[in-house]
N, C-alpha and C positions, 0 to 999 in steps of 0.2 A: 697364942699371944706373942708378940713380937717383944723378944728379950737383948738388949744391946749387949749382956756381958757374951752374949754368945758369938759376939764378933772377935772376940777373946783381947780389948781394950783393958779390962779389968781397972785395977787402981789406977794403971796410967791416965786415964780419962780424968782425971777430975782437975790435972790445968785445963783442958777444953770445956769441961763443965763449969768451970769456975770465970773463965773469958766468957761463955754463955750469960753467965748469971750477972757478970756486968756491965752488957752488953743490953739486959731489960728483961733478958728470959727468963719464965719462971723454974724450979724444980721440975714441975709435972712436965711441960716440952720437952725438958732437956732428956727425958728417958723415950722419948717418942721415936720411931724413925725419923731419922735424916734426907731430904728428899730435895734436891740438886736441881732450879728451877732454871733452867740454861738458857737464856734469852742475846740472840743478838740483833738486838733494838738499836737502832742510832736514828739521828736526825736526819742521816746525808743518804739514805735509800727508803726511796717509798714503798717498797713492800712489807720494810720493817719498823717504819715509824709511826703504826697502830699498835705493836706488840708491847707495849708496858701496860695497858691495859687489859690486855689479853694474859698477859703473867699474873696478873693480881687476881683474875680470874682463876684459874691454875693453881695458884696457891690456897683462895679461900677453899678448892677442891681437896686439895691434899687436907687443910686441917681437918675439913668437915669430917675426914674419914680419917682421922689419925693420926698425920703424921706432921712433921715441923719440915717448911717452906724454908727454903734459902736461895733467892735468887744470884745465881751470877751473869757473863758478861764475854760474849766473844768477841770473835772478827764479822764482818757481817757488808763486804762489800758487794754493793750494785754492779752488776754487766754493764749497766748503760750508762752509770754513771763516771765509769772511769775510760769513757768516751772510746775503747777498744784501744787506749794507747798501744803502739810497739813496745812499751816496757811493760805489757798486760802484766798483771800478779791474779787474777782473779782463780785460775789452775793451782796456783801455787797455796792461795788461801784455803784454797778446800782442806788439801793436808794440814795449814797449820791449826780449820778449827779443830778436825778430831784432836790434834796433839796438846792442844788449849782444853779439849771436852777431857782429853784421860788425866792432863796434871790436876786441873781442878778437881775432879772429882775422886780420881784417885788420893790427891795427898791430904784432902780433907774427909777421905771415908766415907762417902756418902750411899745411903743404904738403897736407894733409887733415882731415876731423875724424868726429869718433862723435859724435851727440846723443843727450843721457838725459832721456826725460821719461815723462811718465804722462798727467798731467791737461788738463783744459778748454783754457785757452787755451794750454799750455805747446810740445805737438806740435804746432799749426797755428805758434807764433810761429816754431818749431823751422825746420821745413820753409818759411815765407819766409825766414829766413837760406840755408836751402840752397839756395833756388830764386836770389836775391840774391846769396850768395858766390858762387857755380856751378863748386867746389873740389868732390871727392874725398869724396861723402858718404856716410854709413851712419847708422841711425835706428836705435835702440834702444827700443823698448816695454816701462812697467813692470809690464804684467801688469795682471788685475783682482784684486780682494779677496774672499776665501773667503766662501759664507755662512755664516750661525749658524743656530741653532737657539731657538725661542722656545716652549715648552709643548707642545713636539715637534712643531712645523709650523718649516718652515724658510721662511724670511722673507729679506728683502733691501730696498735701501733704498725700492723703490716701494712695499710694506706700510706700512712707516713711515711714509712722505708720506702714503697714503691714510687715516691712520685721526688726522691733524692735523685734519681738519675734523670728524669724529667727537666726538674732543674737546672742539673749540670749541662744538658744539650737546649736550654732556653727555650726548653716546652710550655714550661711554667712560671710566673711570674715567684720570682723570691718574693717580694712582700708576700703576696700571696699565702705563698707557703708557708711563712715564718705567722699568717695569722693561722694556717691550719697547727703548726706544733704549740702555738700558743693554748689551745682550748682539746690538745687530742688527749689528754693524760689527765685524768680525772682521780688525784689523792693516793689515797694509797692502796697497796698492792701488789700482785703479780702482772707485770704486763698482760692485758687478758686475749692472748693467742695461746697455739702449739708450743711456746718456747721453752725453754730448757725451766724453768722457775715453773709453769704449771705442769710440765712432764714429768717433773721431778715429784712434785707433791702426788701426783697422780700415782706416781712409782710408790711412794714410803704409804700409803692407802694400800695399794697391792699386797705389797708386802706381807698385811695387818699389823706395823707399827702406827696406825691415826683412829681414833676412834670416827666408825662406818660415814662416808657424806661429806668428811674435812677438806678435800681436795677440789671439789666443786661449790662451796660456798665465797659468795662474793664478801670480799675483807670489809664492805663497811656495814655487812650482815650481823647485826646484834646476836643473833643468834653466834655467831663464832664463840662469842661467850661465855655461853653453856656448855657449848662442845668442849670448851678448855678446862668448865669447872670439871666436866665429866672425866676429863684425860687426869688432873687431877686424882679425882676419883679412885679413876681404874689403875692409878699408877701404884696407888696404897693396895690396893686388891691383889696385886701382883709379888708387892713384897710380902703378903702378908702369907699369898701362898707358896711360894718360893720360884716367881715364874721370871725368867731372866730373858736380856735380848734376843739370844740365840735360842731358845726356843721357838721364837717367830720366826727371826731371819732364819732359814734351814736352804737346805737346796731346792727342795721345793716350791718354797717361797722366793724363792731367785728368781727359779723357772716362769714361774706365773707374772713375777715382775718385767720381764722381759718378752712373754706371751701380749701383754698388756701393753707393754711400751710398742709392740710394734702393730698391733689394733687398734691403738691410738695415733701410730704415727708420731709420735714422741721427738723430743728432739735427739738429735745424731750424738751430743754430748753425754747422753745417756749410756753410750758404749762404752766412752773412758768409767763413769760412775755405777753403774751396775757391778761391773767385775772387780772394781774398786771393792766396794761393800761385801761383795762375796768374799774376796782375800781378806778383810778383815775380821771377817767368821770361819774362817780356817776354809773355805771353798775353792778352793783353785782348781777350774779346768779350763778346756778349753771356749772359754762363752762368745766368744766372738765365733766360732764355729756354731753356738748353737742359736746365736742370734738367725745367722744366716739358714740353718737349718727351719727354725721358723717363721723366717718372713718368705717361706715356700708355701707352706702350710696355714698362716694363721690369715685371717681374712681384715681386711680396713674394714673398720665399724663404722668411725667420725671423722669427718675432713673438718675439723677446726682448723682455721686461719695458721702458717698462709700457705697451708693447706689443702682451702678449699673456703667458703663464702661465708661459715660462721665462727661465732667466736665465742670465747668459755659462757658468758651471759646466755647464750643459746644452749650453750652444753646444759649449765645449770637451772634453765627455762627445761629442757627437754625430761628434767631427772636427774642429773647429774652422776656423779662417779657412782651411787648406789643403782641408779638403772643399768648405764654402762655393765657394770659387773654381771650383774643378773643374764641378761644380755651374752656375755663374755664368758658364763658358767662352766656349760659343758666343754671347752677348749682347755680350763684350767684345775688345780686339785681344789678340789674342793674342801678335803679335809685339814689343810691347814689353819694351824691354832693362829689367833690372833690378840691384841692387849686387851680385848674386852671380855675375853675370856671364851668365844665362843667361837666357831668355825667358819671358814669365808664363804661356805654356803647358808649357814644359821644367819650371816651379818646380810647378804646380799639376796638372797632367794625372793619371788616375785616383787620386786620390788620393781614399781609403775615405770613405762615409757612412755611419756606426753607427745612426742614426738620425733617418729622412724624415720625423718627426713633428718635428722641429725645425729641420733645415736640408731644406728640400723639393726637390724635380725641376724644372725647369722645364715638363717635363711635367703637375707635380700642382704648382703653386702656391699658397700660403694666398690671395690675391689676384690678380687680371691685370692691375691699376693699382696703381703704387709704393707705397711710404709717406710722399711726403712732395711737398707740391701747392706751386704758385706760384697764388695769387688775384690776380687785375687786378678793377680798376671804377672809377669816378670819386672811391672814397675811397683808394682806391691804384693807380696811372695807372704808376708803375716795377715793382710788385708788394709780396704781403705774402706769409709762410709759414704753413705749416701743416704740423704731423704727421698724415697724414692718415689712419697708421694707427694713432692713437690717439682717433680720434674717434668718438662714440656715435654707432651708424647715424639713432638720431633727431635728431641735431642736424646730420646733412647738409645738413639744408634750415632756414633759420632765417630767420624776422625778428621783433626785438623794436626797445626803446625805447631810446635811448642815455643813459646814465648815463655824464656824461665827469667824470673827475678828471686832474689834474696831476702828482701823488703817487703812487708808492704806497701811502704810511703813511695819507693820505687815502682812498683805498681799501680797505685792510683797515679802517680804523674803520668807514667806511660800512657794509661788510659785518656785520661785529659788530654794529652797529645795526639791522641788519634792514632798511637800507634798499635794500638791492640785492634784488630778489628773482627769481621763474622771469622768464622772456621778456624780462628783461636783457640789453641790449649795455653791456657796460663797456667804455669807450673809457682808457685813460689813454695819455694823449700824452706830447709832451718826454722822453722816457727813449732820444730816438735817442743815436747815437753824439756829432752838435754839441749837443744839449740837455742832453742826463744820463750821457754817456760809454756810452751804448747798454748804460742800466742793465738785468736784468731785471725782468720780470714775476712771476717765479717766487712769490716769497712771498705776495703775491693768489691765484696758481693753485694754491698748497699749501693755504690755506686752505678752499679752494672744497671739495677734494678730499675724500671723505667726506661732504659736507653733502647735504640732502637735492635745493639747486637748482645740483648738481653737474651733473646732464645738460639742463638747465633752461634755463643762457643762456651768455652769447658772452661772449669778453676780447678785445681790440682791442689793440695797440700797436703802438707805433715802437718799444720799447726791445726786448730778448730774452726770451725762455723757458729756462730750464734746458733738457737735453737729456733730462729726464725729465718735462717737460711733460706733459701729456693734457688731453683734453676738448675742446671749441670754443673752443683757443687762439692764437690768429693773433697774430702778431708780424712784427717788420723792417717795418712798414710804412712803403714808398717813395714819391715822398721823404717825410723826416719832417717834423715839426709845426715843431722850431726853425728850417727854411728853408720856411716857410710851405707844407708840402706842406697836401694838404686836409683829414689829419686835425685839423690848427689847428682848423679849419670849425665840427666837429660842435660841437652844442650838447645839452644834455639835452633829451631829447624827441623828437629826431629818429628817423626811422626807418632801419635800415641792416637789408638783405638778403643774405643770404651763401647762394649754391647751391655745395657743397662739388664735386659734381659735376661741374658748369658752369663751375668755377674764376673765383667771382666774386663779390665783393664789392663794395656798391655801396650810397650814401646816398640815399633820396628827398629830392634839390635838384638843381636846375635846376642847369646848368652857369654860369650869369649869377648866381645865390644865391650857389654858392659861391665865388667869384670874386671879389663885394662883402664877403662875408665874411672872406676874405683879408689886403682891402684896409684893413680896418680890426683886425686884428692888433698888436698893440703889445708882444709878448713878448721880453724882450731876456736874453743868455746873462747870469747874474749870477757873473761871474768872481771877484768879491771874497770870496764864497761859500767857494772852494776853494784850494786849494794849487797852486804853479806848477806842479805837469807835470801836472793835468787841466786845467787853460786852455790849456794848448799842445796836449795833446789834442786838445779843441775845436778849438783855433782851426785845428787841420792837417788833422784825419781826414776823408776824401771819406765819401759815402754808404753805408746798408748795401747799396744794391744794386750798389756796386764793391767790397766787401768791407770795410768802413771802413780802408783803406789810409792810409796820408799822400799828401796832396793831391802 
């Protein structure tokens, strides 16, 4: 029986019982567990503007079994709705919601909690709170977003993206297109590809922070709301036995996260946020080594979009995350505990494949090496990422000319100019985590997408890629430029070598060249530029190759 004086509150409690009681609560609640219903719902992201619904479900969960519902309210910003500005914060958010998840729930004692989230940085910041508070947790996924239909081809958001650079070289008519973005996003959701928003939910599933099937359920699936009552549910079971975050999140459950993200082909943002979530549960090793360690070994299961030709609706057509696993079994521990109490092979074991053309055998894999590569070489000495299974088998092997900007925005003009063209390396620097808040890439690599010197040449950064990246897009490059890593270095004209194979990326200069080059670096962060919490950003966040943590 769950007793509050044993939080050792004693007589101090009873201002708080007493604000309860006028407040509408009865007695009998107020000795109940406390149980922290953490939703970030707003109206300006559609993967999180079905979750108040989804919360009220959650909570009628938590009473049925027990305990007293108290919804609160984070950060909860869209990727795509803040249009990839160069002032990006979305990197930045993820740190402030765990720090949002520990003051709430810290300085109001809360004896468990549910977390509601959907999108890009929202579930990784989600799960360092959980990994950090190490209370009584259950994770809630908001689903992905239906497709539409466009001149009766059913489209999704990686169509879209591809036929931006189409546009730009007057392939396509703009009306045109502006009727295709009119009808391709169908309410609310997760973008429904590979992108960082369903890789991510796929990951907190792995884990066994979501009760079994969460992560492949379509958001305007009724059903999400029984899975919520259940999280509910299991969240009171958990306090009730005394089972906290970190008993789930462990290194083992790291492991298999990461096993997972690269069978899936996940998106590349998942490297900053995995090891994230590890440091937050006291885990630190080297995991970008073990990333790469496994994308040797672990086999592509699913080419979802963009990928490869299908998209989550297909994933969740085929079985979804509970066949995936099953599927995925022998690769990973089995015996890890999870929030419903039971083990990831009790949650997952025969559970049906509909269809092997999309979730595969390990037997019949699409690939025998991952989706997603760690590159080393003197132009990245801690590593850089790559989606490996989105890359044109001709541009495995590459070396061209380096075209460096600093910019974005100087990048896409360049490009529009015609000055970038095939056997291109575009290097843009400063976009790490200390230089540009570890802006992306993305809108350079939207561009490209379509165009004819789409398979042509190479994009280089410190800053990120969206999680629907493609091409020869290498990002997180360790360390970055603003702590004089050696992409500082490059200069235009240099030559840089990538064997996607080989896992290697590498500049033609002496190791003494670039060293001198270094040395006369003169790049300083222009903090006067921005607003105080992306200076304290700066000034705090470690690397991305420790997950851009605070220092």
């Amino acid at each position: 029986m769950f007793e509050r004086s044993k939080w050792g509150f004693g007589v101090g409690s009873v201002k708080r019982d007493g604000i309860l009681y006028g407040m509408g609560y009865t007695k009998t609640e107020v000795k109940k567990p406390y149980i922290a219903v953490v939703n970030s719902w707003n109206e300006y992201n559609p993967g999180h503007v079905h979750l108040k619904e989804i919360a009220q479900r959650v909570k009628d969960g938590v009473r049925e079994a027990g305990g007293l519902p108290f919804e609160l309210t984070t950060t909860g910003i869209c990727d795509g709705m803040v249009l990839k500005d160069p002032r990006y914060i979305e990197l930045p958010s993820r740190n402030l919601i765990a720090d949002e998840i520990e003051l709430n729930v810290e300085a109001n004692m809360f004896d468990g909690m549910v977390l509601l989230g959907t999108c890009d940085s929202i579930v990784p910041g989600q799960l360092m709170a959980a990994a950090r508070l190490d209370i009584p947790t259950v994770v809630v996924t908001g689903g992905y977003m239906p497709l539409c239909y466009y001149k009766g081809e059913e489209i999704g958001l990686t169509k879209v993206s591809s036929c931006v650079g189409k546009v730009m070289e007057g392939k396509m008519d703009k009306e045109e297109f502006e009727d295709m973005v009119y009808c391709a996003h169908a309410g609310a959701g997760a973008c429904g590809s590979m992108t960082t928003a369903n890789s991510m939910c796929c990951i907190a599933e792995a884990l066994g922070m979501t009760v079994p099937g969460n992560a492949t359920l379509n958001a305007t699936d009724k059903r999400l709301g029984a899975l919520a009552f259940e999280a509910g549910v299991c969240v009171m079971d958990m306090v009730k036995k005394g089972i906290t975050a970190r008993d789930i999140i462990t290194e083992e459950s790291i492991k298999n996260a990461i096993i997972t993200d690269i069978a899936i082909a996940g998106s590349t943002n998942l490297l900053l946020h995995i090891p994230a979530i590890a440091h937050e549960a006291g885990i630190d090793r080297d995991w970008w080594g073990f990333f790469d360690e496994m994308s040797h070994k672990i086999p592509l299961l699913t080419a979802i979009a963009p990928n490869g030709k299908y998209y989550f609706n297909d994933f969740d057509r085929a079985g979804g995350m509970k066949a995936f696993m099953n599927e995925l079994l022998p690769m990973l521990n089995k015996d890890c505990k999870t929030i419903n109490g039971k083990t990831l092979e009790e949650n997952y074991k025969n559970s049906p494949n509909y269809d092997t053309d999309v979730i595969h055998t390990l037997d019949n894999p699409l690939s025998n090496d991952g989706g997603i590569s760690v590159l080393k070489g003197n132009i990245a000495p801690e590593g850089a990422i790559l989606k490996t299974a989105a890359v044109p088998e001709n541009l495995k092997q590459f070396k061209g000319k380096a075209k460096v900007y600093s910019d974005v925005d100087d990048a896409i003009k360049a490009l529009r100019e015609g000055k970038i063209v095939a056997g291109d390396a575009v290097v843009i620097n400063y976009l790490g985590p200390k230089g540009r808040f570890g802006t992306t890439a993305f809108a350079f690599q939207k561009e490209v997408a379509g165009m004819d010197i789409y398979d042509k040449i190479a994009i280089i950064t410190d800053g990120r890629f969206s999680g629907g990246s493609s091409g020869l897009s290498i990002g997180y490059v360790a360390p970055e430029a603003a702590i004089k890593g050696p992409l500082a270095a490059v200069k235009d004209g240099d030559i840089i070598n990538i064997d996607v194979d080989a896992r290697k990326i590498d500049i033609e200069l002496s190791d003494e060249e670039i060293a001198k080059r270094l040395s006369e670096v003169d790049w300083k962060f222009q903090g006067e530029k921005f607003k105080p919490f992306l200076r304290l950003f700066a000034r705090n966040v470690t690397s991305t190759a420790k997950g851009a943590t605070w220092e």
